[in-house]
C-alpha positions in Angstrom: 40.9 -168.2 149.8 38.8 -171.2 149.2 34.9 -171.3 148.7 33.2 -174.4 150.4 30.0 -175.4 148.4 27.8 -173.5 150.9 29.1 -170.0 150.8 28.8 -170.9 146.8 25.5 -171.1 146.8 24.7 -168.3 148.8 26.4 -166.5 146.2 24.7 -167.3 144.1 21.6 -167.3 145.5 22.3 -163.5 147.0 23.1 -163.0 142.7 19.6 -164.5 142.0 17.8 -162.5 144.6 19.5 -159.2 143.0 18.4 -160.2 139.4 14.8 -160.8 140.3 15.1 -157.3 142.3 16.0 -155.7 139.2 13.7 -157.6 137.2 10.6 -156.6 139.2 11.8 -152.8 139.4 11.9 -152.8 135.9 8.8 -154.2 135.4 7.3 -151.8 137.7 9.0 -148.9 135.6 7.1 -150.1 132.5 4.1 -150.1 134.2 4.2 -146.7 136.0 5.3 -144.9 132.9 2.9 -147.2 130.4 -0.3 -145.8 132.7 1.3 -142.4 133.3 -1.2 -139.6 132.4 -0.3 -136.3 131.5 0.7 -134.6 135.0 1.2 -137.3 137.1 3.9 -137.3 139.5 6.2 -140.3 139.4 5.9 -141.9 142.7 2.7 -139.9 143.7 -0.5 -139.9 141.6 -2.7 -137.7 139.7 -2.8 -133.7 140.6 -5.6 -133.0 142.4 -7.4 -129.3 142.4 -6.4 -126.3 139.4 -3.9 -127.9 137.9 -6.7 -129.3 135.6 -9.7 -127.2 135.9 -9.8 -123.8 134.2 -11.6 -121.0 136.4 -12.5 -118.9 133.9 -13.3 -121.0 131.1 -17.3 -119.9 130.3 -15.8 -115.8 130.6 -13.0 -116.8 127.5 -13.5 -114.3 124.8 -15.2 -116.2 121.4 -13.3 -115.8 118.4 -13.5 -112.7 116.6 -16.1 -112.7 113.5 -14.0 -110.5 111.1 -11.2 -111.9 109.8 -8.1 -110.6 110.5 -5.4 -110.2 108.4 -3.2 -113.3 109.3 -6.7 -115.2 108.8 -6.8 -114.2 105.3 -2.7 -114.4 104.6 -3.3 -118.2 106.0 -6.6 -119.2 103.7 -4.8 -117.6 100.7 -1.4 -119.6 101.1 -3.8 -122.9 101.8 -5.5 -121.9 98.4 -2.4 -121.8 96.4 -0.8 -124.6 98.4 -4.3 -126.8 97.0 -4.0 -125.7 93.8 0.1 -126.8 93.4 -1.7 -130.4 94.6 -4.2 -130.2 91.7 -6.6 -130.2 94.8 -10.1 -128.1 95.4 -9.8 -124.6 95.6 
């Protein structure tokens, strides 16, 4: 089967039309996933509603005032790891 010089171009002009396709998807992929934030769907956009606000926030406990035991197990291995380093104790 032989081509005639216009079914050749078409060819390759359909093959040009694909590339650029591809081209500007991917270029649109960059982008979408360059100015993605944390949450965002990937066709859709930002979450709207609880998924970022925290009802109870102000009612959170505070941190305790005594220390607790882990507190004091971690600020004595952070001593002893400063002083290995020749750092401040």
């Amino acid at each position: 089967m032989l081509l005639n010089v216009w079914q050749v171009l078409l060819l390759i002009g359909c093959g040009v039309i694909v590339a650029l396709l591809g081209v500007f998807v991917g270029g649109w992929l960059v982008f979408k996933s360059k100015m993605a934030v944390p949450g965002e769907s990937f066709v859709g956009g930002i979450p709207k509603g609880e998924v970022y606000s925290i009802p109870d926030a102000l009612k959170a406990a505070e941190f305790p005032e005594e220390e607790s035991v882990a507190q004091e197990n971690v600020l004595a291995r952070a001593q002893k790891f400063l002083k290995v380093l020749g750092g401040k104790e």
